[in-house]
C-alpha positions as CSV (number, residue, x, y, z in Angstrom):
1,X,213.6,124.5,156.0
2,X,216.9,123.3,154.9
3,X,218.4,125.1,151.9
4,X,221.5,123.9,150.9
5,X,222.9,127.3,148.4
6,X,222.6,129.0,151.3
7,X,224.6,126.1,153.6
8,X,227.3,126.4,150.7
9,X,227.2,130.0,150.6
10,X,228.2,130.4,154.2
11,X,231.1,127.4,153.5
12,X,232.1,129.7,150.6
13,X,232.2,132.8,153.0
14,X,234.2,131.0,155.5
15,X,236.9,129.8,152.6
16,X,236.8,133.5,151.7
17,X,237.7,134.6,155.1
18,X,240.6,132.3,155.0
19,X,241.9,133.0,151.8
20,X,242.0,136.4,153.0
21,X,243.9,135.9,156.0
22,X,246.3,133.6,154.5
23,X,246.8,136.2,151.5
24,X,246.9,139.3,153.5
25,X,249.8,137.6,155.6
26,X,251.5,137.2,152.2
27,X,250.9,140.8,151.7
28,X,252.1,141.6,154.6
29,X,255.5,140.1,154.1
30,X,255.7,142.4,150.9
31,X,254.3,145.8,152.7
32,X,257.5,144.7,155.8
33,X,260.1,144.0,153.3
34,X,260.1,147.7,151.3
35,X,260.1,149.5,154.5
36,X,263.4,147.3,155.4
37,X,264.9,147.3,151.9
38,X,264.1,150.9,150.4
39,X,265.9,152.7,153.0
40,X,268.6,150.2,152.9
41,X,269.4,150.5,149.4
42,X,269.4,154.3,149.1
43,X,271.9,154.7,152.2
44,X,274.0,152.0,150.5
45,X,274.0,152.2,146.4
46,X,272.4,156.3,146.3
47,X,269.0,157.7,145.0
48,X,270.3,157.0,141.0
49,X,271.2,153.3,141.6
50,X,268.1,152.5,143.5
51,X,266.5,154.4,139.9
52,X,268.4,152.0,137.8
53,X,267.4,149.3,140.2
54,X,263.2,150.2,139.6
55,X,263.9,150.7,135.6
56,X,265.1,147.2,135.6
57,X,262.4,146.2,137.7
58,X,259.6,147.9,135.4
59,X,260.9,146.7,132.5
60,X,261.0,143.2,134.0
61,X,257.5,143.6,134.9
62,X,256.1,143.3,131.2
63,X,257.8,139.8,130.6
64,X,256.1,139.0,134.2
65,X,253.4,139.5,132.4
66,X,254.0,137.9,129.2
67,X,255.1,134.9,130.9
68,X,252.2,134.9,133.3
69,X,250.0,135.0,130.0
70,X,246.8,135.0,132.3
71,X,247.0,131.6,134.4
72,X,246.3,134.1,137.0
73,X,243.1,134.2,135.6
74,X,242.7,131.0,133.6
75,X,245.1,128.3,135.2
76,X,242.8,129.8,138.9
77,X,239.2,128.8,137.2
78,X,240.3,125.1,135.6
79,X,242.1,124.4,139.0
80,X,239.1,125.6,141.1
81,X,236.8,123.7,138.7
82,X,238.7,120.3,138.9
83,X,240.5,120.4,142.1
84,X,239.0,116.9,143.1
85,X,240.2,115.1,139.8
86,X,243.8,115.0,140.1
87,X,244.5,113.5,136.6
88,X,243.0,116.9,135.6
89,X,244.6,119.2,138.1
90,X,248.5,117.3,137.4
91,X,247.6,117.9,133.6
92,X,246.7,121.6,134.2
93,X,249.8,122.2,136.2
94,X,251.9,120.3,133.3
95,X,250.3,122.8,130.7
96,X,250.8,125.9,132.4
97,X,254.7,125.2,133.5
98,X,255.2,123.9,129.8
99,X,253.8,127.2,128.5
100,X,255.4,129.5,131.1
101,X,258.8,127.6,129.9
102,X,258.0,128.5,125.9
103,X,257.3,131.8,126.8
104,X,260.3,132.3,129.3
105,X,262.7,131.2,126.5
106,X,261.3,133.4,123.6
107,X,261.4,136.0,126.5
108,X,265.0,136.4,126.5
109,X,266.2,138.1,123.3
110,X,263.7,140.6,123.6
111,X,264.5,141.1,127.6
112,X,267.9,141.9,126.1
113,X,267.2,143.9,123.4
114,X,264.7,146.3,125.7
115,X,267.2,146.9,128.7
116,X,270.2,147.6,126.3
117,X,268.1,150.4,124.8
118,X,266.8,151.8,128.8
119,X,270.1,151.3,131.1
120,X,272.2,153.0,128.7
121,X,275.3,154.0,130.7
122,X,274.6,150.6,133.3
123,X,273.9,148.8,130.0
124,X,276.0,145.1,130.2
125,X,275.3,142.0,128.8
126,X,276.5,140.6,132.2
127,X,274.3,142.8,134.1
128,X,271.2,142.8,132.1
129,X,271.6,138.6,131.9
130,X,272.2,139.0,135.9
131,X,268.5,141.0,135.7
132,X,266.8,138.3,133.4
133,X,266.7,135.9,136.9
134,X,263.6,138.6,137.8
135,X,262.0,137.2,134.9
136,X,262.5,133.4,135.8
137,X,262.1,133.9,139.5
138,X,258.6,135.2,138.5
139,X,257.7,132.7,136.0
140,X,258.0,129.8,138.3
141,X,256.7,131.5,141.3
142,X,253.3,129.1,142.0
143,X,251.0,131.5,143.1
144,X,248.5,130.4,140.5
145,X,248.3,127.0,141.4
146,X,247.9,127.4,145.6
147,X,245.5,130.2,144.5
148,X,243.3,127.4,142.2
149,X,243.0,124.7,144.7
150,X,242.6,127.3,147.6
151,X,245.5,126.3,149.4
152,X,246.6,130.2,150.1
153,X,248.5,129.0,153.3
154,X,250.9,127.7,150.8
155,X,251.3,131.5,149.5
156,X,252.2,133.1,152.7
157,X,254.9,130.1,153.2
158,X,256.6,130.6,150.2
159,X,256.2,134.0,150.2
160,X,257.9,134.2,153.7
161,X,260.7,131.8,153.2
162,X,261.6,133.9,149.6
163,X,261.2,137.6,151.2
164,X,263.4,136.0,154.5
165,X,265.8,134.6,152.0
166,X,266.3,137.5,149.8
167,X,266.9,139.8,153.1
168,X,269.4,137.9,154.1
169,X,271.4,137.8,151.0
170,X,270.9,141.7,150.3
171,X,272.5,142.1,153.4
172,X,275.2,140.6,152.7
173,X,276.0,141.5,149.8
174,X,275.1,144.6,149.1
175,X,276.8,147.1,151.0
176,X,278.3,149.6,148.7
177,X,277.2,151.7,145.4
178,X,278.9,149.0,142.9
179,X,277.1,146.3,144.3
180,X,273.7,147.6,143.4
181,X,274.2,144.7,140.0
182,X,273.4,142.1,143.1
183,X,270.0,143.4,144.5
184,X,267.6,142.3,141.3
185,X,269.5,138.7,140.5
186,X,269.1,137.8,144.4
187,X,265.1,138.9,144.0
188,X,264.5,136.5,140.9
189,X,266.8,133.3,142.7
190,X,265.2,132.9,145.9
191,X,261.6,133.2,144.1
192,X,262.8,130.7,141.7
193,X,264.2,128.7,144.1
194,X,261.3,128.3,146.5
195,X,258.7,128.4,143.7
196,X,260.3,125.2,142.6
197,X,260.8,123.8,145.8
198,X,257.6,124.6,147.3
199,X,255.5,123.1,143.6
200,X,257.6,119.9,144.0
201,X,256.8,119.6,147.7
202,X,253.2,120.2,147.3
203,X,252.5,117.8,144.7
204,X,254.5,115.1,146.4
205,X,252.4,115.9,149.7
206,X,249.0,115.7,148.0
207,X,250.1,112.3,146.4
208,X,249.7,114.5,143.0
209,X,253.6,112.8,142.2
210,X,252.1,111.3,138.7
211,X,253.4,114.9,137.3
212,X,255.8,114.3,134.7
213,X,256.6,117.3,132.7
214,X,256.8,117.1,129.1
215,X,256.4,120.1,126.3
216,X,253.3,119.3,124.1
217,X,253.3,122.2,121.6
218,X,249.5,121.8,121.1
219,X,249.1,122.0,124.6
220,X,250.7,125.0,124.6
221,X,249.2,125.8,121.3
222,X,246.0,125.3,123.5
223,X,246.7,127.7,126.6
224,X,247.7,130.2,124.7
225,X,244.5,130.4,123.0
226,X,242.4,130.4,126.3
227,X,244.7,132.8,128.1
228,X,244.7,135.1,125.1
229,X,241.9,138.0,126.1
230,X,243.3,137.3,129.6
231,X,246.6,138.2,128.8
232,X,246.0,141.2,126.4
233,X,243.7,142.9,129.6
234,X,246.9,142.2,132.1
235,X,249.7,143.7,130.0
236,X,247.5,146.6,128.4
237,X,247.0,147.3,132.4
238,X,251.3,146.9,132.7
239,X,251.8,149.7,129.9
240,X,249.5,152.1,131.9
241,X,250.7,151.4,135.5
242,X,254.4,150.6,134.3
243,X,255.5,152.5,131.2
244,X,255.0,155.9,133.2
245,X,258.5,155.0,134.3
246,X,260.0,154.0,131.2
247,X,259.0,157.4,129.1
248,X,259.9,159.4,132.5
249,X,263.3,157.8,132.3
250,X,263.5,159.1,128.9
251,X,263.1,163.0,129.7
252,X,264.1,162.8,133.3
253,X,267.2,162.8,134.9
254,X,268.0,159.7,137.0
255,X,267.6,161.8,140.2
256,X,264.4,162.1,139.4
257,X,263.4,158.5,138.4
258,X,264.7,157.9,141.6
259,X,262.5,160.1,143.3
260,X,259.4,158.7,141.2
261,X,260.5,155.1,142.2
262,X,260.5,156.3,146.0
263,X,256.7,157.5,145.6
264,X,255.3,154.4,142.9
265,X,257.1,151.8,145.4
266,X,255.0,153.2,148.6
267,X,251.8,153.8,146.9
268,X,252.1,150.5,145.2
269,X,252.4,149.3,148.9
270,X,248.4,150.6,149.4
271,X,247.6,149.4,145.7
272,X,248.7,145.9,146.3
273,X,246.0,145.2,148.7
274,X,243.8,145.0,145.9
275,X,245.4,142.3,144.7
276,X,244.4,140.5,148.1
277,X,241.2,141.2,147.5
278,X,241.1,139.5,143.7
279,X,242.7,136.5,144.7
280,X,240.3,136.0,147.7
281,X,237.1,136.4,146.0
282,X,237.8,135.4,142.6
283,X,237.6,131.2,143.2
284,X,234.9,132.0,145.4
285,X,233.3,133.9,142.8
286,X,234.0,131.9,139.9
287,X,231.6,129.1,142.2
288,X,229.0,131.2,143.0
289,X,228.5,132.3,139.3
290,X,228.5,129.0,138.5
291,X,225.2,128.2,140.2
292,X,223.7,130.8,137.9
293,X,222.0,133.4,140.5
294,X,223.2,137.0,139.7
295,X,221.7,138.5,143.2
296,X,223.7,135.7,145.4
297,X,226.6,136.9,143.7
298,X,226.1,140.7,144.0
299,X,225.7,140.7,147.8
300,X,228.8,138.7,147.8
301,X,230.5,140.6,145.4
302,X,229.6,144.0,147.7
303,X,230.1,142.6,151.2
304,X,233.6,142.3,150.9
305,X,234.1,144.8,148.6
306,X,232.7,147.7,151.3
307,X,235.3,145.8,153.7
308,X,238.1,146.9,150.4
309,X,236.7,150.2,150.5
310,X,236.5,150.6,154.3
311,X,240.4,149.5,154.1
312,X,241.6,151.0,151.5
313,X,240.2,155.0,152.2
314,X,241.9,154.3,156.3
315,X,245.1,152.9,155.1
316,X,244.9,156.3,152.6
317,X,244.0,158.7,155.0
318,X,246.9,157.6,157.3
319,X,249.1,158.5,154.3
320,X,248.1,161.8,153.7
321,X,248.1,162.8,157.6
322,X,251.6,161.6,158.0
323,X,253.4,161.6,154.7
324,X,256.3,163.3,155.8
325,X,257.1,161.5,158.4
326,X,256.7,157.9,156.3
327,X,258.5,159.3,153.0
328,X,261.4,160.3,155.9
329,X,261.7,156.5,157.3
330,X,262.3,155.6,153.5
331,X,264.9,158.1,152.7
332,X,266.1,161.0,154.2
333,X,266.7,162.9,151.2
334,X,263.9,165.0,149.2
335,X,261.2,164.3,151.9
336,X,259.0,167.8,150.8
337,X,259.5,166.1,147.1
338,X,258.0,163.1,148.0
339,X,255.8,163.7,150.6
340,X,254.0,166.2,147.7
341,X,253.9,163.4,145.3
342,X,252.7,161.3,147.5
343,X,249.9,163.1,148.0
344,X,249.1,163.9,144.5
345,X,249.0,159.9,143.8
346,X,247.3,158.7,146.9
347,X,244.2,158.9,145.2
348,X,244.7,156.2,143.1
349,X,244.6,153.0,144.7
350,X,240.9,154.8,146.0
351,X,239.9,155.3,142.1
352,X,241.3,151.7,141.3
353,X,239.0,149.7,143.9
354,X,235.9,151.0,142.7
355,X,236.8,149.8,139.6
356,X,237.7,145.8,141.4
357,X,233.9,144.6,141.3
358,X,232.7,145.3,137.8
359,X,235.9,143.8,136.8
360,X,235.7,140.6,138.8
361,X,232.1,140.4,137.7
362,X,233.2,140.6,134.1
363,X,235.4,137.7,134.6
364,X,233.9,135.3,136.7
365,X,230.4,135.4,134.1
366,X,233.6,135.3,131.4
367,X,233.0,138.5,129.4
368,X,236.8,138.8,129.6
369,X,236.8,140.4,126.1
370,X,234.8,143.9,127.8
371,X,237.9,144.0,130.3
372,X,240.4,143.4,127.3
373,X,239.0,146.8,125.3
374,X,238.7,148.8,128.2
375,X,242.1,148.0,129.3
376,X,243.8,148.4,126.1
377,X,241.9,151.8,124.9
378,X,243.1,152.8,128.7
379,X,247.1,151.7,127.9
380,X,246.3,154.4,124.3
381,X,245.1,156.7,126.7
382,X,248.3,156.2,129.4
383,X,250.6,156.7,126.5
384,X,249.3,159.3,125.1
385,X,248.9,161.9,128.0
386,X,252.2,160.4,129.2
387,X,254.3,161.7,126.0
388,X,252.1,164.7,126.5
389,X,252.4,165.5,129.4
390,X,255.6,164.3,130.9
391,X,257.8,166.1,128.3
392,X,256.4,169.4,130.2
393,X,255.5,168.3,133.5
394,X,258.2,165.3,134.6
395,X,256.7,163.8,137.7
396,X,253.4,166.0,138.0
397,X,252.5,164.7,134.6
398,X,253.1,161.1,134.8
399,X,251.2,161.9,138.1
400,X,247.9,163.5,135.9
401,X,248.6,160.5,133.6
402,X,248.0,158.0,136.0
403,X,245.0,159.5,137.5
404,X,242.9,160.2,134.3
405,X,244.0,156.6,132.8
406,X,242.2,154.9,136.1
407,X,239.5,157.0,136.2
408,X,238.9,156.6,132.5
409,X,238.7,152.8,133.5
410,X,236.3,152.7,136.6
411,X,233.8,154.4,134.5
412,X,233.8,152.6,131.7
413,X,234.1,149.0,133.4
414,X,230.8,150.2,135.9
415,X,228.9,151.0,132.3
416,X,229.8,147.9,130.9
417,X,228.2,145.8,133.5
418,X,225.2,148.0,133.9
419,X,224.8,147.4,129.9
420,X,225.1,143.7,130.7
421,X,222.9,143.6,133.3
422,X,219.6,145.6,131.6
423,X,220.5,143.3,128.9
424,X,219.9,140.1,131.2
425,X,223.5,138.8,130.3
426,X,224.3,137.5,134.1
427,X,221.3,135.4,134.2
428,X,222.4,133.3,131.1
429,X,224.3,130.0,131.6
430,X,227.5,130.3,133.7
431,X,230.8,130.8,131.3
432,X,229.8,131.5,127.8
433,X,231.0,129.3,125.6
């Protein structure tokens, strides 16, 4: 007998496949590019400029956030929802970028204010304003609107044409210690650049060129509202993943924030593969929970993520066996250093995918506001064992830090779905409202 879920279902697992293809290309470009760059820059500008170069990156990484304000999240769903009414998807897309523009603006007094107090001696109005094109590059970089309307090829293009652009123009010009001002600024153009270029030749290719962009305050007024639990989970999940950096810079010598950066870059290498995996499932998800069957969307939910697990524990393995020898092809300098550091954090990205499921489940049946405690009582945490610890320890304990924050978090995001689920919560209506 025909059934038509399951006809769907298997269109839905095919769309999957290829959003994961298209996306781990994308990923790919970013894993390629460190291994180029990394060792580049420390032969170049030295160990303590490549430090400075991560601090400003870190601190950049919380008005990613802020600017973001959860249209990975929100702006994904409406798009997903509405893809075939373009009046809808054009007024989406002229929220969000009217938004991301408010936000980027009140962004950059603050931006200036943080990196004064961080950089200290490389502190520079010209400099730090040089460093605030991280922030736009990012703000304007579309990946939530090809990542709505399932159009990931567009991601691995623009992703390809940024990476290509911002290798050439490292290259050439950045070549000796004082030029290290150049590498961040170069980053945030060619993003902003082809983000721009790439929205504007998309819309105008999907005959979508009705967009004209206009600020409407309750608009904004509007997104902010909806992107609000959103946006509290992703930037309560920056302080514990980014701020290790920040309080090590502050009882660390630059040597050793350096040395951190080395280690954090590579593992974040492994950890970003997670990411893949969220933006793959989660339209696919957000459709399947839409139907209202809880068991279709479990077997979904675990068929790809033993595939993430399967991954994830090789590519982790591989580390451990031959850290040396990577940590050597990044820099030549403190290899035992970071080949032991290494080691110590490769357990994360493990502890941080068992944790992916119960948090994708949590927002695709929209009990965002779960993720949003966990994830903020998890930044207190962070924090805490971080001026703790770090004080003491340096690198070993941002390292213990890290690893009791995210295991902290995979327990208590499996116990909030399996207190959902003997209350009958998933077989409610799709999206409470």
């Amino acid at each position: 007998m025909f059934d038509p879920r399951k006809l769907l279902s298997k269109i839905k697992n095919i769309k999957t496949v290829q959003n994961f293809f298209y996306l781990g290309l994308s990923q790919g470009i970013n894993l390629l590019v460190p291994v180029v760059i990394v060792p580049y820059l420390i032969k170049n500008v030295g160990i303590e400029k490549f430090g400075v170069i991560a601090l400003v990156q870190t601190i950049s990484s919380f008005f990613y956030i802020f600017t973001d304000y959860g249209f990975n999240i929100t702006a994904v769903r409406s798009l997903s929802i509405n893809r075939y009414n373009d009046l809808k998807v054009i007024e989406i897309v002229n929220q969000v970028l009217s938004t991301k523009l408010f936000l980027t603006v009140i962004s950059l007094p603050i931006f200036i204010g943080v990196s004064w107090y961080f950089l200290r001696e490389n502190a520079s109005l010209s400099f730090i304003l040089m460093n605030f094109m991280l922030v736009l590059g990012q703000a304007f970089f579309p990946i939530w609107l090809f990542q709505g309307l399932e159009r990931n090829q567009y991601i691995a293009s623009i992703n390809l044409i940024s990476k290509l652009s911002f290798l050439f123009f490292l290259l050439l010009f950045v070549q000796k210690e004082q030029d290290f001002i150049w590498c961040n600024f170069i980053l945030g153009l060619t993003n902003f650049i082809s983000g721009i270029a790439m929205t504007v030749y998309f819309m105008n290719k999907h005959n979508r060129q009705d967009l004209k962009f206009f600020i409407s305050f309750s608009s904004i007024k509007h997104q902010l509202r909806e992107g609000k639990e959103i946006f509290i989970s992703n930037f309560s999940v920056n302080i514990y993943i980014n701020s290790n950096i920040l309080i090590l810079a502050l009882f660390a010598s630059p040597r050793l924030v350096g040395v951190y950066s080395i280690v954090e870059k590579l593992i974040f290498l492994i950890r970003s593969l997670l990411s893949v995996y969220i933006q793959a499932i989660y339209s696919s998800a957000c459709q399947i929970a839409e139907e209202n069957n809880y068991q279709i969307f479990t077997e979904f939910i675990k068929r790809y993520t033993f595939v993430l697990l399967m991954t994830i524990g090789g590519a982790l393995l591989l580390l451990n066996f031959y850290s040396l020898e990577i940590v050597s092809l990044l820099s030549k300098q403190n290899t035992n250093e970071l080949s032991h550091y290494v080691k110590i954090l490769s357990v994360v990205p493990f502890i941080v995918a068992l944790n992916i499921p119960s948090y994708v489940t949590l927002l695709a049946y929209n009990y965002k506001i779960y993720n949003a405690r966990i994830l903020i009582v998890g930044a207190i945490l962070s924090l805490i064992l971080n001026f703790a610890l770090v004080p003491l320890l340096l690198i070993d304990g941002t390292a213990i830090s890290i690893i009791i924050t995210e295991l902290f978090i995979t327990i208590s995001l499996k116990m909030a779905v399996m207190h959902l689920t003997k209350k009958g919560k998933f077989d409610e209506a799709y999206i409470r409202k």
